[in-house]
C-alpha positions as CSV (number, residue, x, y, z in Angstrom):
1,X,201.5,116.7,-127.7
2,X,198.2,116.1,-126.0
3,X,195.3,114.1,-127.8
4,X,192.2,115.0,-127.6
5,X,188.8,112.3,-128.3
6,X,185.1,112.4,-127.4
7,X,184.3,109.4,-125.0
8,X,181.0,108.1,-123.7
9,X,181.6,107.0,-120.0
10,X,179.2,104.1,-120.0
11,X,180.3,103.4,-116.6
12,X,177.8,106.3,-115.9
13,X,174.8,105.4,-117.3
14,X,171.8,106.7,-115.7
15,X,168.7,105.3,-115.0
16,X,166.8,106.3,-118.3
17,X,169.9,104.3,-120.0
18,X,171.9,107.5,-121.3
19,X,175.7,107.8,-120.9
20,X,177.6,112.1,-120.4
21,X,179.6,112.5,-123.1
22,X,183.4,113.7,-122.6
23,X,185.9,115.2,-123.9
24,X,189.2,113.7,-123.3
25,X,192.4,114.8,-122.6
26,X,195.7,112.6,-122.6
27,X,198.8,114.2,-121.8
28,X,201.5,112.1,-120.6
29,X,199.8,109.3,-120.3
30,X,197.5,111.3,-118.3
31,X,193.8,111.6,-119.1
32,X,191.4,113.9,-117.6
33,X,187.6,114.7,-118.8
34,X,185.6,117.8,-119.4
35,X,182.1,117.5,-119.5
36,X,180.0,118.2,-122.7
37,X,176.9,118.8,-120.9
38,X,175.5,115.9,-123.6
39,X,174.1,112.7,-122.6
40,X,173.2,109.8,-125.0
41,X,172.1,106.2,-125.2
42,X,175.0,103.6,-126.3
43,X,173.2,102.7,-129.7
44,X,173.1,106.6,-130.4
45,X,177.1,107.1,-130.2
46,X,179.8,106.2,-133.0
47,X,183.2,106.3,-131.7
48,X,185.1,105.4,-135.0
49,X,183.6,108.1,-136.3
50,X,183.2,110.5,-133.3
51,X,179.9,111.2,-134.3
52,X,176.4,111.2,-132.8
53,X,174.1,108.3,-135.0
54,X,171.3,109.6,-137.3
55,X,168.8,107.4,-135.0
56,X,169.1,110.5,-132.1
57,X,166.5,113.1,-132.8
58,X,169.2,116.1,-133.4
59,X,172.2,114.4,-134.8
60,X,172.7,117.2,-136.8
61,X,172.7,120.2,-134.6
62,X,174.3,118.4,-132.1
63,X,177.4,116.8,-133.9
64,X,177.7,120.7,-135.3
65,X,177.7,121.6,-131.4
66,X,180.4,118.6,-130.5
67,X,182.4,119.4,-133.5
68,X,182.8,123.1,-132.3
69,X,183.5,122.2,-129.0
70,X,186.5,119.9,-130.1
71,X,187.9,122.6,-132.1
72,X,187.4,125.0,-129.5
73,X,189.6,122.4,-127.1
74,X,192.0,121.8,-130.2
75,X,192.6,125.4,-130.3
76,X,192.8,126.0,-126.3
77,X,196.0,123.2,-126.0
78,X,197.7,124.4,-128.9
79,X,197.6,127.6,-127.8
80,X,198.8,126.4,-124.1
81,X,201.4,123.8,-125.8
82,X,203.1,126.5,-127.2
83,X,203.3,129.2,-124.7
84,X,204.7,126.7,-122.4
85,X,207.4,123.7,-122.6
86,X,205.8,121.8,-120.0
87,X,201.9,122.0,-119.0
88,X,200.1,119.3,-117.2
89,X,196.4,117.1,-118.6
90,X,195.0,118.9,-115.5
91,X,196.1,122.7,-116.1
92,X,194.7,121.7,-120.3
93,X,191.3,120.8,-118.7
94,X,191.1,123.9,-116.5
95,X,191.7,126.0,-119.9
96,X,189.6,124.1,-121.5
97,X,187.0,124.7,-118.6
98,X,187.9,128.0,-118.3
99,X,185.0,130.2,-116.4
100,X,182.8,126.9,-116.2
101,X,185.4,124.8,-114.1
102,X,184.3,124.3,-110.3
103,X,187.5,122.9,-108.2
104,X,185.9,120.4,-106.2
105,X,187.7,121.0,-102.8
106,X,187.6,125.3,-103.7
107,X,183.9,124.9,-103.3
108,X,183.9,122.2,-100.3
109,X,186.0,124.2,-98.2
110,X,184.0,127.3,-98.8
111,X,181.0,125.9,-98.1
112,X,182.1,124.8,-94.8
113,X,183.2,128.2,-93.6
114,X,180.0,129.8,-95.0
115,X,177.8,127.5,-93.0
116,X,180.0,128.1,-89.8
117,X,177.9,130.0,-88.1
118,X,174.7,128.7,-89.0
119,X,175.8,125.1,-87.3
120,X,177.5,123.6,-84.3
121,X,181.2,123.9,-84.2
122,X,181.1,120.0,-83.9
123,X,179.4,119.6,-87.3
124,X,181.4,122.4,-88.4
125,X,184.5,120.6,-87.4
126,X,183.0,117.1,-89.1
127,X,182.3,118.9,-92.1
128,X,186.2,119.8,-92.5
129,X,187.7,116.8,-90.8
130,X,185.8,114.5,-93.8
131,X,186.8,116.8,-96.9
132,X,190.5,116.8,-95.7
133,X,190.4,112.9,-95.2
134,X,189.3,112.9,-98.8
135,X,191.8,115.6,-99.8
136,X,194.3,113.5,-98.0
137,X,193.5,110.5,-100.1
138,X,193.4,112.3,-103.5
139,X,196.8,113.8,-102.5
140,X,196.2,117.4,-104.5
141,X,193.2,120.2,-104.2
142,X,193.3,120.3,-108.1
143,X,190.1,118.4,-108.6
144,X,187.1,119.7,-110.3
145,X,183.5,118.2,-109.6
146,X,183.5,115.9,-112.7
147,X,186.9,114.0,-111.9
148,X,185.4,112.6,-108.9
149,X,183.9,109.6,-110.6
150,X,182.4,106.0,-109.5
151,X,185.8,104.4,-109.9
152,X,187.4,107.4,-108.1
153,X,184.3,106.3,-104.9
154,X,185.0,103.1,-105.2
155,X,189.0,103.2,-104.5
156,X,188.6,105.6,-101.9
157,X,185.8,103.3,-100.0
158,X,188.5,100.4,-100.3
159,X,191.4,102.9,-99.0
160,X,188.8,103.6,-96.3
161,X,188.0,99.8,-95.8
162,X,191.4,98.2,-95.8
163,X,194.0,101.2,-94.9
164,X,192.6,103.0,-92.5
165,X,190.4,99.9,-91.1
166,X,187.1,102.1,-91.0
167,X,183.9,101.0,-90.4
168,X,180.7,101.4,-92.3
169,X,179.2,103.7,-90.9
170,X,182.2,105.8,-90.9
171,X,182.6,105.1,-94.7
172,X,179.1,105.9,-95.1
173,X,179.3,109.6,-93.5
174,X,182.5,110.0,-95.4
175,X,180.5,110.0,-98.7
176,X,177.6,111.4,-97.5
177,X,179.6,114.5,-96.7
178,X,181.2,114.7,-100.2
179,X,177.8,113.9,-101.4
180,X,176.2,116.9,-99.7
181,X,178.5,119.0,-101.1
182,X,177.6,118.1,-104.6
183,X,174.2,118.7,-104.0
184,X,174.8,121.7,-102.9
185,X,176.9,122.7,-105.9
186,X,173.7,121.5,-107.6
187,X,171.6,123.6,-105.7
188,X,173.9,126.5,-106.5
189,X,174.2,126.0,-110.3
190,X,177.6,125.7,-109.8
191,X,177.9,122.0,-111.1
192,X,174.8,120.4,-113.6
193,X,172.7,117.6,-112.2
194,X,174.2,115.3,-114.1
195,X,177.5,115.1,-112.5
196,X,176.4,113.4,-108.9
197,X,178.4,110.1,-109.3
198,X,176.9,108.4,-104.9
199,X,173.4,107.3,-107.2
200,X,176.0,104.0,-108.3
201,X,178.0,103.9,-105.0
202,X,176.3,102.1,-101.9
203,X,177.8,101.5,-98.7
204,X,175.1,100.5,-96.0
205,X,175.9,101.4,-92.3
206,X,176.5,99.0,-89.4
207,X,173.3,97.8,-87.8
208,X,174.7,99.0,-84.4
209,X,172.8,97.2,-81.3
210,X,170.9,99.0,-78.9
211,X,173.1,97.7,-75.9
212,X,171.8,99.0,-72.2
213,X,172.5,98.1,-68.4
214,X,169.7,96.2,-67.0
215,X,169.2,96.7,-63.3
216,X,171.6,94.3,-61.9
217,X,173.8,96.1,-63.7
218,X,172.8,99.6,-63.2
219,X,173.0,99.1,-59.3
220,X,176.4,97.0,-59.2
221,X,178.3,100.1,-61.3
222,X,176.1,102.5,-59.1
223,X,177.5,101.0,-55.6
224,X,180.9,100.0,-57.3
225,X,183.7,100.8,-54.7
226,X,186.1,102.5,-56.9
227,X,190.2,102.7,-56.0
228,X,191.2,104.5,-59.0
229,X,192.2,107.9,-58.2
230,X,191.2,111.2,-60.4
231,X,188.1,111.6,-62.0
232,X,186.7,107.7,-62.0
233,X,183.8,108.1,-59.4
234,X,183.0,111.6,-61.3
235,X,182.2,109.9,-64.5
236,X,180.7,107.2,-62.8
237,X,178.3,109.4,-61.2
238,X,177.7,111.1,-63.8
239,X,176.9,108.1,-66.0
240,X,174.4,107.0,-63.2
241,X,173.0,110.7,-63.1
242,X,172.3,110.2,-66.7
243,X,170.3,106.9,-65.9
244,X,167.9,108.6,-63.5
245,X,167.7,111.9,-65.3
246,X,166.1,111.7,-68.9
247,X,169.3,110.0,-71.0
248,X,170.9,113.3,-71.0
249,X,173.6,113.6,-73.2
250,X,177.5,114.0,-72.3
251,X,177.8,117.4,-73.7
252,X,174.8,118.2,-71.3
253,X,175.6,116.6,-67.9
254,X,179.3,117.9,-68.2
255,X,178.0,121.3,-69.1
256,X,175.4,120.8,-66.4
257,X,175.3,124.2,-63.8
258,X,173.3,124.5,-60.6
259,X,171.1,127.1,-62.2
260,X,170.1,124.8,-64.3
261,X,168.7,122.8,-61.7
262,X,165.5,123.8,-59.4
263,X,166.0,121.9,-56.1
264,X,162.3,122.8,-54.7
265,X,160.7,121.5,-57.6
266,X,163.4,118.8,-58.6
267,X,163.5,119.3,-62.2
268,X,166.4,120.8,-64.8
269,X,165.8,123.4,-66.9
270,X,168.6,124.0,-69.4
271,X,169.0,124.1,-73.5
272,X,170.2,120.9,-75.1
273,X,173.2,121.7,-76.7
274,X,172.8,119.4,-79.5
275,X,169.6,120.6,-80.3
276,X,169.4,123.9,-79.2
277,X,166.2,123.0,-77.4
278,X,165.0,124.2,-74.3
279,X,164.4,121.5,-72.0
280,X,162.6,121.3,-68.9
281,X,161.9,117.6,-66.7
282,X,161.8,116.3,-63.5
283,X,164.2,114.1,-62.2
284,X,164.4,110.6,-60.4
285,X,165.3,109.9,-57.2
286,X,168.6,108.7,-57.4
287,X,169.8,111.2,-59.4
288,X,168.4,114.0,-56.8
289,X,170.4,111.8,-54.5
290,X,173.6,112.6,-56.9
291,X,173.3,115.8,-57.0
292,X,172.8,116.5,-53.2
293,X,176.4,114.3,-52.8
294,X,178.1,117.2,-55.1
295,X,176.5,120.0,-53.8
296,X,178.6,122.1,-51.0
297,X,178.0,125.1,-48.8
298,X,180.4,127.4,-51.5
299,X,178.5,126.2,-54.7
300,X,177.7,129.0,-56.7
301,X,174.5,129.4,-59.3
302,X,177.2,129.6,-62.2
303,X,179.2,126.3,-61.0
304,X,179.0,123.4,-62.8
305,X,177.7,120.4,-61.0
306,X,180.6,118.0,-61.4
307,X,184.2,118.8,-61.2
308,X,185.2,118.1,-64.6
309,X,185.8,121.3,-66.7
310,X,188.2,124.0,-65.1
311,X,187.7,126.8,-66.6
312,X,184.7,128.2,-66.6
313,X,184.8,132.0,-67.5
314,X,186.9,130.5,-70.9
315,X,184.0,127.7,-71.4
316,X,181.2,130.4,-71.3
317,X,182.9,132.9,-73.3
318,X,184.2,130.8,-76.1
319,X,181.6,128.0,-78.8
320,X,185.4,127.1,-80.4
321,X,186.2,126.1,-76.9
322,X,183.2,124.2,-75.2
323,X,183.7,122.0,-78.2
324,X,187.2,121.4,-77.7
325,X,186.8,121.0,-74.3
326,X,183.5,118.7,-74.1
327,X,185.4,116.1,-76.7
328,X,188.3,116.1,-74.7
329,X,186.5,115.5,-71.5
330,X,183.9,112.9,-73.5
331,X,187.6,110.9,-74.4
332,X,188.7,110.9,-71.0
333,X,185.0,109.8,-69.6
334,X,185.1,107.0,-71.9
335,X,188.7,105.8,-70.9
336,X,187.5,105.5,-67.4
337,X,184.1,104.1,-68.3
338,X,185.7,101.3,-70.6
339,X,187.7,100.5,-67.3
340,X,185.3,100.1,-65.0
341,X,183.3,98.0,-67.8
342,X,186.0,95.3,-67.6
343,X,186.5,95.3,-63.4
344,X,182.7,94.8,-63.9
345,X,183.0,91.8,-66.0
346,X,180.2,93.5,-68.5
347,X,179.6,91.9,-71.6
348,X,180.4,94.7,-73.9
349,X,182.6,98.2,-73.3
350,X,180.8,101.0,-71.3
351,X,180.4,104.2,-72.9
352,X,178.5,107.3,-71.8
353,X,175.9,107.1,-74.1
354,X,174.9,103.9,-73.0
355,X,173.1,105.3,-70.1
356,X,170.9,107.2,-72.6
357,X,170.1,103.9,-74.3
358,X,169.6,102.6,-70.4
359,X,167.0,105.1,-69.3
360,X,165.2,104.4,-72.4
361,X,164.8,100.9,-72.3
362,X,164.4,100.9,-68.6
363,X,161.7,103.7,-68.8
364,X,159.5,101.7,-71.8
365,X,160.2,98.0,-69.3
366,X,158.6,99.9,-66.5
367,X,156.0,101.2,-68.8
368,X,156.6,104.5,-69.4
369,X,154.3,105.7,-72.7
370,X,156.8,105.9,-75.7
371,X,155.9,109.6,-76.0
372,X,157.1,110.3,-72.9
373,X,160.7,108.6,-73.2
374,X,160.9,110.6,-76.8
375,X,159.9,114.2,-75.0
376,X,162.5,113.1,-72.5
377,X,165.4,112.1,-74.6
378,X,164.6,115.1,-77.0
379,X,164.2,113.5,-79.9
380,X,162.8,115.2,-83.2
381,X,161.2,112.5,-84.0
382,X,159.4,109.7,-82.3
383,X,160.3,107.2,-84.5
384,X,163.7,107.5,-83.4
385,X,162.3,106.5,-79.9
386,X,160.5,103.0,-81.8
387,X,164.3,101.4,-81.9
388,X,164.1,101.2,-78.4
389,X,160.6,99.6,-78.4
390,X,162.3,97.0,-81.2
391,X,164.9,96.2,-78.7
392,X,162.4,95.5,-75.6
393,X,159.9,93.5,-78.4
394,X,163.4,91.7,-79.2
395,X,164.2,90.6,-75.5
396,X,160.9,89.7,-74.9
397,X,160.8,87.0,-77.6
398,X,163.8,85.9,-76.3
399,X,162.4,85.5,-72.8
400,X,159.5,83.2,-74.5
401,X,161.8,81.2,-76.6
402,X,163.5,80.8,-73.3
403,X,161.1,80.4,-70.5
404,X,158.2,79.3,-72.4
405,X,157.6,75.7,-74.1
């Protein structure tokens, strides 16, 4: 026989001091909650009595409206107890529910495939990838918007933290996604603003250093002799390229055709792939010098520049495959890259998007204007281009604690 109690969650209580009232529903030692849609402050609730307090403005109408939604839920498990020898806490609260209940992972996944074509497959594939994980750690898609709670956060951050040995950034985007789709819900009156339980669950992201080849560096990987057979000196090159042309991306330089390039006038004309952007610079020396090393008496307008991806009728015909293709390709690049980090005796692993972070910091030391390096790495924003300045401002203080006494 299920019980069935009203229960303030003080756990929850907002920032004007009011708690949501439940209604609770234990069955097998299970509980689950449905909302009431009623909030109150802790010196307006009397659980002995399961009544709302005479000191709350509408005591009266409201206890009336509490008192009919218990015998409403009263009515709804009796009915269910009897029909059926065995029925779960979970299948009482979706009767109880009935046309109001929002499954939490129903909606999620939905709202992924409706935004499909509206965003990147990448983000597309992010947007999944974190509501499975969550899925995953729940262990059932039979979870409506108000069972994910602040205790239900809080031991999925430490699953995140000490089982799967994530970091906290990747903890951070992990909520941030569940906490976008509960705005969205929101958004959608599918769920009431009151259920959003992130406001009482922080997890700050890693304070991730700008790290950049200086020019010692830049020139040692850029003459490195390289043994290694397969793509090494590729990726290399194309890490170099990167330097000397505008901090393009990965996705970009891989992706990279020789229509895209202009040789007359030196400069690359293409649309960013992150951003959808067309973009249209001039390009440095050395990387002109790249490019010349690749090019061949058979290279073909609709060839891409380095020898990388294969197949190129499949690439341009298919979104669901330049993703796959361009992660796979960015894994292998960094394998290689991390290898030649360590023959290089660098401080910390190389990556491909260091050599964004490298032109950057490079172009503002040889005093390129800040709006320039922010037109040139695409940003939306030129604040986004101020961490770099932080990190110049940071090694010059160093150079005066240093050098000057």
């Amino acid at each position: 026989m299920a019980s069935i109690k009203l229960v303030l969650r003080t756990n929850q209580e907002d920032k004007a001091g009011r708690c949501p009232l439940y209604i609770r529903i234990i069955k097998d030692r299970k509980a689950k909650f449905v909302s009431t849609g009623v909030k109150l402050k802790q010196n307006e609730w009397d659980n002995d009595k399961q009544k709302i307090k005479k000191n709350h403005s509408n005591s009266a109408r409201m206890n009336a409206f509490l008192a009919q939604k218990i015998a409403d839920a009263e009515g709804t498990v009796a009915d269910h107890e009897r029909k059926r020898k065995s029925v779960s806490a979970r299948k009482l609260k979706e009767a109880i529910k009935g046309k109001d209940m929002a499954n939490f992972f129903e909606y999620a996944y939905n709202r992924c495939d409706r935004i499909k074509g509206t965003v990147s497959v990448a983000t597309y594939k992010n947007y999944k990838q974190y509501v499975a994980k969550f899925e995953k750690f729940v262990g059932h898609r039979d979870v409506y918007f108000d069972d994910i709670t602040v205790t239900m956060l809080k031991d999925y951050i430490n699953h995140m933290t000490n089982k799967l040995k994530n970091g906290a950034t990747t903890i951070h985007y992990s909520l941030l996604i569940l906490s976008v789709m509960f705005r969205d819900a929101q958004r959608e009156d599918i769920i009431s603003e009151s259920i959003y339980p992130f406001s009482k669950v922080k997890v700050k992201r890693d304070k991730g250093k700008r790290l950049f080849l200086n020019k010692e560096q830049i020139e040692k990987l850029r003459t490195l002799k390289i043994g290694y057979t397969g793509k090494d000196k590729v990726f290399r090159d194309m890490f170099i390229f990167a330097v000397y042309a505008g901090g393009l991306r990965f996705s970009d330089v891989v992706s990279l055709k020789w229509q895209d390039y202009n040789e007359k006038e030196q400069r690359i004309t293409k649309n960013i792939r992150k951003t959808k952007r067309a973009h249209n610079f001039k390009i440095g020396q050395i990387a002109i010098d790249i490019l010349s090393e690749y090019k061949t008496e058979i290279s073909q307008p609709s060839d891409f520049v380095f020898p990388i991806i294969e197949n190129v009728t499949l690439f341009d015909s298919s979104e669901e495959y330049q993703a796959q293709v361009i992660n796979s390709k960015n894994i292998l690049c960094g394998q290689k890259l991390r290898r030649i980090g360590k023959d290089m005796e660098l401080p910390f692993s190389l990556s491909f998007h260091l050599s964004r972070h490298t032109f950057a910091t490079n172009a503002l030391n040889n005093g390129m204007r800040i709006e320039y390096v922010s037109k040139l790495l695409d940003h939306s924003d030129i604040g986004i281009t101020q961490i770099y300045a932080k990190v110049i401002s940071e090694e010059l203080d160093k150079a005066v604690e240093q050098y000057v006494n």
